[in-house]
Every structure is written in C-alpha cells, then in structure tokens.
C-alpha positions as CSV (number, residue, x, y, z in Angstrom):
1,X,117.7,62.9,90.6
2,X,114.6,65.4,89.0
3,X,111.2,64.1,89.8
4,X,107.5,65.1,89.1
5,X,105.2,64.6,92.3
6,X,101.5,63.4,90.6
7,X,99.3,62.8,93.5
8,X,98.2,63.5,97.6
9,X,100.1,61.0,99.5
10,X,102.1,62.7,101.7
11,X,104.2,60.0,102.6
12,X,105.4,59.7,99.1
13,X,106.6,62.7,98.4
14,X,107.9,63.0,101.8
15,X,110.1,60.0,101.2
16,X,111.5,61.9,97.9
17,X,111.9,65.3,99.5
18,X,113.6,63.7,102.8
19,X,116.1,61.4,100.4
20,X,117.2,64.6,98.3
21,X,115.6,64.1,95.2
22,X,114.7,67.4,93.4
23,X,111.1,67.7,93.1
24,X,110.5,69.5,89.1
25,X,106.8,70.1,89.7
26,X,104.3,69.3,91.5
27,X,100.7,68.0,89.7
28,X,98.1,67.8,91.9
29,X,94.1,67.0,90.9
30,X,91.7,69.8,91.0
31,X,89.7,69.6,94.5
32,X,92.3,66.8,95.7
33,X,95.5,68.5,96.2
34,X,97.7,68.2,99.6
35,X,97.7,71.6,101.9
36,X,100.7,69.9,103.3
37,X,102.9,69.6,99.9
38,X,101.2,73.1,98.7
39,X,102.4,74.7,101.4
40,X,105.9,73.1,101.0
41,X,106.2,73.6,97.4
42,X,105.0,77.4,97.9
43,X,107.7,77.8,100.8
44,X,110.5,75.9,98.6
45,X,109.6,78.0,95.7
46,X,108.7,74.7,93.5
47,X,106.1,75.1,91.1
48,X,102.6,73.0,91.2
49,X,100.6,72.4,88.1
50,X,96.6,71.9,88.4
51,X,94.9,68.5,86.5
52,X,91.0,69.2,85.6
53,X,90.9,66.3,83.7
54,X,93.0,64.0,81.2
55,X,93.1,66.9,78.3
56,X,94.8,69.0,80.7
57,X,98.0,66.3,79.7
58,X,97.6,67.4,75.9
59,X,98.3,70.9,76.0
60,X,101.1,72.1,75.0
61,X,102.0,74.6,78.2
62,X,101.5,71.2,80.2
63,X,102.6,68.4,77.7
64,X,106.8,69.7,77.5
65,X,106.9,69.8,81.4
66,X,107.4,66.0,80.6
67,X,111.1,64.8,79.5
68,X,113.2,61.5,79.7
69,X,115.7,63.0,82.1
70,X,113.1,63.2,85.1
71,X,111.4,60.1,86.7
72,X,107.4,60.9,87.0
73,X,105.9,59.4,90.3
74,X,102.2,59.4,91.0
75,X,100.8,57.9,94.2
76,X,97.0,58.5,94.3
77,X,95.5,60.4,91.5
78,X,92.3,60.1,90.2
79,X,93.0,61.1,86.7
80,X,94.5,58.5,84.1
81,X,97.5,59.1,82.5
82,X,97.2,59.2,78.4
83,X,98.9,56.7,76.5
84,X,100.8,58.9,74.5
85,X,102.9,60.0,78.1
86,X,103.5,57.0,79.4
87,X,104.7,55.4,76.0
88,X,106.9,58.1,76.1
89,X,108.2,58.8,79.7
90,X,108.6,56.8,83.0
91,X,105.7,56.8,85.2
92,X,105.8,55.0,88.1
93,X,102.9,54.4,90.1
94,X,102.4,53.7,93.9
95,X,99.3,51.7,93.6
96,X,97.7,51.5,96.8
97,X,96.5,47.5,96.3
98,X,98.5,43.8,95.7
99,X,98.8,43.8,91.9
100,X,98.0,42.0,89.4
101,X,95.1,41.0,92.0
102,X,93.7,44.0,93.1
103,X,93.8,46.7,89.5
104,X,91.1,49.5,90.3
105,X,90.2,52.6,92.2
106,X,89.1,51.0,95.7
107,X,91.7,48.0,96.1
108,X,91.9,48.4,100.0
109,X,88.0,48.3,100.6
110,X,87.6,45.7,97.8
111,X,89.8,43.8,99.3
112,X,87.8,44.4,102.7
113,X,84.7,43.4,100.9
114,X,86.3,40.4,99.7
115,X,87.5,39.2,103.5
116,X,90.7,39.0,102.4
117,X,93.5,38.5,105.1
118,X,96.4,40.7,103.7
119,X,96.0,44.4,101.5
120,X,99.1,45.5,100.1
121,X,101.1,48.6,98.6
122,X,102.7,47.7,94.7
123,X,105.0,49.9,93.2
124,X,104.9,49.7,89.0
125,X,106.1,51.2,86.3
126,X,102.9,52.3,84.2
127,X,102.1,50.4,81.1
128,X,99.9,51.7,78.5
129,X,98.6,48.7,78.1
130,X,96.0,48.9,80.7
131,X,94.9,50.5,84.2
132,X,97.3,49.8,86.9
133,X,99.3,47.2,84.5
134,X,103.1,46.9,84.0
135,X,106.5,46.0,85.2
136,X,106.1,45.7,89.0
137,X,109.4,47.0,90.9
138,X,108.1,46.9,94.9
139,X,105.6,45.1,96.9
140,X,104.6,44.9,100.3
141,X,101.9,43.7,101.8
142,X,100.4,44.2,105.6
143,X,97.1,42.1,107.5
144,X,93.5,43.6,107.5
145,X,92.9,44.0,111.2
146,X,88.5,43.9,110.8
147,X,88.5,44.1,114.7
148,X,89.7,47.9,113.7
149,X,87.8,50.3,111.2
150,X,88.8,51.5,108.1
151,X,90.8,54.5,108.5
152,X,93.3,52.3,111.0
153,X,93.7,49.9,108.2
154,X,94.6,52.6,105.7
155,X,97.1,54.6,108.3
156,X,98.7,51.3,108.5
157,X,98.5,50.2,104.8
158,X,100.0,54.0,104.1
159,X,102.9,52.8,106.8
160,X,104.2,50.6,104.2
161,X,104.7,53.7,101.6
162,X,107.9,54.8,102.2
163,X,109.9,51.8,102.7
164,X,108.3,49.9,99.4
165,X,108.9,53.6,97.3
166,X,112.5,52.9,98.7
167,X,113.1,49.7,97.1
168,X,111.1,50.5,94.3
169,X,113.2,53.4,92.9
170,X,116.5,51.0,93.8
171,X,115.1,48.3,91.8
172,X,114.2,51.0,88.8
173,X,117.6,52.2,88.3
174,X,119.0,48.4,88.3
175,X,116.7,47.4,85.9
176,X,115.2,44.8,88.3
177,X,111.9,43.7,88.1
178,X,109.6,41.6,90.6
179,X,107.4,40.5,87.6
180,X,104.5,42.0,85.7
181,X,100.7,42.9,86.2
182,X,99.0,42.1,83.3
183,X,96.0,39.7,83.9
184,X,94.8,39.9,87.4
185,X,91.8,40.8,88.6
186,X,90.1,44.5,87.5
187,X,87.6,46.2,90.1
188,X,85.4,48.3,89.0
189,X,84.5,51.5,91.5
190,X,82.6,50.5,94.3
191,X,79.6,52.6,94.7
192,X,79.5,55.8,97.4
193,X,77.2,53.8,99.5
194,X,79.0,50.8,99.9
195,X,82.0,52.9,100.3
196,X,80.4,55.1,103.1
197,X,79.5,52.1,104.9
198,X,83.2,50.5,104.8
199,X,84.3,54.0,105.8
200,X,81.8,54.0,108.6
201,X,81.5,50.9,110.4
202,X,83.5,51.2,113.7
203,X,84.7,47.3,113.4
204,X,85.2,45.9,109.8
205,X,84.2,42.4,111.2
206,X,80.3,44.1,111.3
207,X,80.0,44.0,107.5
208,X,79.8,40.7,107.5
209,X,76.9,40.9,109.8
C-alpha cells in the first residue's frame, strides 16, 4: 500500500516503513522536519516535499502529488490541511490527544493543566468539517504520571503510537469506525510561557503548587 508521510513523529513512520508500506513522499514543515526520516528518505532514495505554509497545498507542482490510490498520514504537523484536500483524499491523522475531548495544538499539556488522570493517542480520519474532527478509527489512552516531568509523559504517551496506528489502518480498510469527533471540547494554544513551565517543572505535581 502507497503512503504520504505528513509530519515528525518517528514512531509513525517507522511503524509504516517496518510493516512494508511504500512511503510516496515525504512532507515535512519547514524548520520542523525529522533528521532521522530525512536521512532515511535520502538513503532510500524517496523524495521529501517542504510545507511553508497552507498555500504551499494549492500549487499545482504540490497539489497532483495527491491521488485516491495512496492513503495520506500525518502525525504532528503544524500546518492545517485545506478543505479542498481532505474533501478530496484520505487523511488520516494521528492526533496526539483523547478526541472529541481534547481537539487543539497542546492536548497532552492541556490535559496536564486540567489534572486529568489519563492522556491519550486517537487515530481519525480528517473531516473538513473542523480541526481535529471526523470518523475516529484508533484510540488508546495511557495515565499521567505528575510524580514524573513532562518529557517522560510524552515518551510514554508516544509508546502508544505504533500499536494504535496498527489498529487504525486495520479498521480503515474494514470500514470500521470507533465513532466520531465532532463536538468535544476545542483548546486553544496555550501560551509559550505556560508551555515552558509544563516543559520545565521537574515533577508535574509542582504546578499545582
């Protein structure tokens, strides 16, 4: 099976390249590309496509890399996928957060913020019908350990990648779905200050001091 590889998380397309599936390209965010896949796609000879922004998506040289025989997978990029793609192509995104609950940027430190006991990793097909909305096909969900700090959380929240992309793809091609994220709850960025503190704390339980 041909897919495109839209995003940095290693452990996605890692999962992809290690089951055989035939990587097409490789889009990557200006500034936030992996030197781990860009090396592998420059060794395996398969071509990677820079995103500066959403208009990148419109141009033509861009736009026809895009057809219905290869599945588009994006886990973790920062740039939002137009409508006229994803009305016309499968996009499937590995949305690091519990959906319909947790639709934004920062679901893991939002949901740190919020003291909640479990984040999650959901796997959906993108709807154009809002940010990180659509038919959900794999979730998993792992517990917030605050007596760690955040990078420990995210390792293990990443841990959860493969084995939920697994199921995900499986459910895709039998049509089954887990249910929908529609409503749910939309975050809006938290700010770089409150982010560096998350990322900074050496115990999560001390932001509650």
């Amino acid at each position: 099976m041909k897919v495109n590889f839209i995003g940095n998380f290693d452990e996605a397309f890692y999962y992809l390249v290690n089951n055989e599936y035939e990587i097409n390209y490789y889009f990557f965010q200006s500034g936030r590309a992996s030197k781990m896949i860009l090396l592998f796609c420059k060794t395996m000879g398969i071509p990677t496509v820079e995103i500066k922004n959403a208009e990148d998506f419109q141009r033509n040289e861009i736009n026809k890399l895009f057809n219905e025989r290869v599945i588009n997978i994006i886990a973790s990029f920062g740039i939002i996928i137009p409508n006229e793609l994803t009305r016309q192509y499968v996009f499937i995104n590995v949305h690091p957060g519990i959906l319909p609950d947790y639709r934004g940027r920062h679901p893991l430190p939002q949901a740190i913020v919020n003291q909640e006991k479990y984040a999650g990793i959901t796997v959906h097909i993108i709807s154009p019908n809002g940010i990180d909305t659509g038919k959900i096909l794999g979730l998993e969900k792992v517990e917030i350990d605050y007596s760690e700090n955040y990078k420990y959380n995210e390792l293990k929240l990443r841990g959860l990648i493969q084995s939920v992309l697994h199921k995900a793809i499986h459910n895709y091609l039998n049509q089954k779905y887990l249910g929908e994220s529609s409503d749910g709850s939309y975050y809006k960025p938290l700010t770089g200050d409150r982010l560096n503190l998350i990322f900074s704390v050496s115990r999560l339980i001390d932001l509650r001091d």
